[in-house]
N, C-alpha and C positions, 0 to 999 in steps of 0.2 A: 744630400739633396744635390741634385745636378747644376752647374750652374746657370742654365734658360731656365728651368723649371724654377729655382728658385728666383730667377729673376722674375719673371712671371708672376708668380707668386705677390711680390714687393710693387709691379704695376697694377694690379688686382687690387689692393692695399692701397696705393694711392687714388685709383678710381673708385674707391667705395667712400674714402673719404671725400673726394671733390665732389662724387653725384649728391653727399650728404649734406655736404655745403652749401653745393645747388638748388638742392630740395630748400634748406632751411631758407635762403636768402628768396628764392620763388616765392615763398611762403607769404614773407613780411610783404614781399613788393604787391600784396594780393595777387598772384596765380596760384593757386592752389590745385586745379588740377595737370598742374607740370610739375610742382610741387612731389606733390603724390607719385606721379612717373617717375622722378630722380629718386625719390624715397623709395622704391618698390628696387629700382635696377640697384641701389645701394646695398640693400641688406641680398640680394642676387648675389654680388660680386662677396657680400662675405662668405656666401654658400662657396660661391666659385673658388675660394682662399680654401678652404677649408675641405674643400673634395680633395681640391691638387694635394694637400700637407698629409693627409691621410694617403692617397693613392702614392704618397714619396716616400710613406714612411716614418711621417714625421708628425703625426699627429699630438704627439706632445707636445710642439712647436706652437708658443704664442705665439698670436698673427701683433705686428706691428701698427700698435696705435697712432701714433704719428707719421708712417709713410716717411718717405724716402726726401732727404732736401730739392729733388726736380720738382717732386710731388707736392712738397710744401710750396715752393714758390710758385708753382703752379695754381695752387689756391691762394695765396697773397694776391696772384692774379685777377683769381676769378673777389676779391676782395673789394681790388680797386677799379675792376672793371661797375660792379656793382654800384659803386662811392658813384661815379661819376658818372654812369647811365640815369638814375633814380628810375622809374618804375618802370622802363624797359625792359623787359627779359634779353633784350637782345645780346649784350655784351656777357651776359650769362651764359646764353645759349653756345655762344662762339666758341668759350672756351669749354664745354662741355662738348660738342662738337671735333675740339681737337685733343680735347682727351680721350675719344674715343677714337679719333683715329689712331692715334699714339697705341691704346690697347690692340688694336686691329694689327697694326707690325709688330708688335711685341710675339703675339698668339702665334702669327705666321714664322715670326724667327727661332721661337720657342718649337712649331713643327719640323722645322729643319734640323734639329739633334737627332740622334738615336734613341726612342724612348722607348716604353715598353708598350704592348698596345691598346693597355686598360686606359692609359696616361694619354697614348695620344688620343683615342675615343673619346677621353674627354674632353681633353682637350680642342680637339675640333668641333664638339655641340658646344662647350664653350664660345666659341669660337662666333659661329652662328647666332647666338644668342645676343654677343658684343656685335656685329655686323646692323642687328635689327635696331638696337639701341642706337647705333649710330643714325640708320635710318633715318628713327623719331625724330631724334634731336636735330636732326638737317630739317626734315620739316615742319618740326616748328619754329625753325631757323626761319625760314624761308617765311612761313604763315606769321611770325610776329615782326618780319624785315616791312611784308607787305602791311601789313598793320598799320605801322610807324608810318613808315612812306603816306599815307591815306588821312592821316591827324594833320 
């Protein structure tokens, strides 16, 4: 496996577990339909893990359950942001927000190798895909800042 691709790969893997995390803590905080949007783009990114390992090669290749230690402290992150916001999504929101952009340079520096061009086709509707995700999550960044702000 190359090594952007498999780095890629290992960011994929930590974003499928933070949006899963995001999902679940949505969930208790009552939002459930952001909830839902983190749970949907979660099992997305396992698709996404899981096209790259195949189109590598590597389809015998367990994806990693625990994610990478950025990844991990990255959700201790999104842990303690939660602790100390209580039913805000906001401090939630943020760091899904910069987890997403985090995948967005990953994608992009992953397109800068030589790859083949199944790999990079998918990688760039990949790609697009992570872009929209971002999106959302800014605006509901923005729609639950405004929120707040109005209490």
């Amino acid at each position: 496996m190359t090594p952007r691709v498999s780095q890629l790969i290992e960011t994929i893997e930590n974003g499928q577990l933070g949006l899963a995390e995001a999902a679940k803590r949505l969930a208790e905080r009552g939002h459930p339909e952001m909830a839902s949007n983190f749970s949907q783009l979660s099992t997305q990114r396992e698709g996404f893990g899981d096209q790259l390992r195949v189109l590598n090669g590597a389809s015998d290749e367990v994806a990693n359950t625990d994610g990478t230690t950025p990844g991990r402290l990255h959700r201790g992150w999104i842990t303690i942001a939660d602790a100390i916001t209580g039913d805000s999504p906001v401090a939630l929101l943020k760091t899904v927000v910069e987890g997403e952009a985090h995948a967005i340079s990953e994608y992009e520096h992953a397109l800068e190798a030589d790859l083949a061009a199944e790999m990079r086709q998918a990688i760039d509707l990949q790609l697009v895909s992570i872009k929209t995700s971002h999106k959302l999550a800014v605006a509901l960044l923005t729609q639950s800042q405004a929120m707040k702000r109005s209490t």
